[in-house]
N, C-alpha and C positions, 0 to 999 in steps of 0.2 A: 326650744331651740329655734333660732332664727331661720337658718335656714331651710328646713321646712315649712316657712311660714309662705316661701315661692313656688305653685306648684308645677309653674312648666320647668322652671333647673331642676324641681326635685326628680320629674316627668322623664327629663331628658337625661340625667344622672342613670334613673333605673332602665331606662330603653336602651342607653349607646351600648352596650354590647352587644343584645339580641340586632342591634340595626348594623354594628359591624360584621358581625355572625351572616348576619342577610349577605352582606356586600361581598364579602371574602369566596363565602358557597357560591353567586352568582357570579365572582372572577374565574373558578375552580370550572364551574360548569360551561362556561365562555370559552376557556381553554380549553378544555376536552374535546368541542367540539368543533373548533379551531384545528386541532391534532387529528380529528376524523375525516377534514375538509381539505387542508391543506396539504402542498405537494411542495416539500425542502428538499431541496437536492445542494450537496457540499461537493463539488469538482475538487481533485488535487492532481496538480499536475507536476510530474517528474522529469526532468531532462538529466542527462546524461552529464555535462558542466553546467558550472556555474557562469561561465565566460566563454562567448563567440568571439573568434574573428569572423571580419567579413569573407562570405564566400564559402564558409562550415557548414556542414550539414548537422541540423538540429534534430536529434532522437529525443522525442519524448511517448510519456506516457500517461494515462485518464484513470483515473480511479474513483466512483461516484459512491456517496453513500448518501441513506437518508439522512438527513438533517434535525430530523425531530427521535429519531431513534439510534442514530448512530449506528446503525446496523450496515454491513454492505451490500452494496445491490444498486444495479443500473436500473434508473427510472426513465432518462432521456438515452433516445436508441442514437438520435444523430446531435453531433458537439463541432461548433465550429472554431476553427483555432485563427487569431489574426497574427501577424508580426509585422509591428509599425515600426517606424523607422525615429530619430528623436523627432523631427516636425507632425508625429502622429500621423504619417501617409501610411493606407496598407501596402506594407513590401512583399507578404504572401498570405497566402489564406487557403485553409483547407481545412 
């Protein structure tokens, strides 16, 4: 058979799995510890309408969850909130 007559395709034929095997465990293990190091935080914020006029007072609300567990729970104690106006100026901030 010819094709074993080359023996680094043969070489390379019988290794790519154990070498993708290698690659995929050291993605897996890259992640993990990524997940142990890292700080995700998903803000959702809720207001009362969908639509202001000018001059309305805007009620809303913060709900923080972790980002890599989807679990809830406030990571950040303090959250700043802007409201710009269409030329992106801050018109309030708190």
């Amino acid at each position: 058979m010819r094709f074993f007559r080359n023996p680094i395709l043969f070489s390379l034929l019988i290794l790519s799995p154990w070498i993708y095997a290698q690659n995929f465990r050291d993605f897996i293990n890259a992640y993990d510890d990524f997940k142990k190091k890292a700080i995700v935080e998903i803000l959702n914020i809720h207001t009362d309408k969908d639509f202001y006029v000018s001059g309305e007072v805007i009620q809303f609300s913060i709900n923080g969850y972790n980002g890599l567990s989807n679990n809830e729970g406030n990571i950040s104690d303090i959250i700043c909130v802007e409201l710009l106006n269409g030329e992106n100026n801050i018109v309030s901030q708190q």
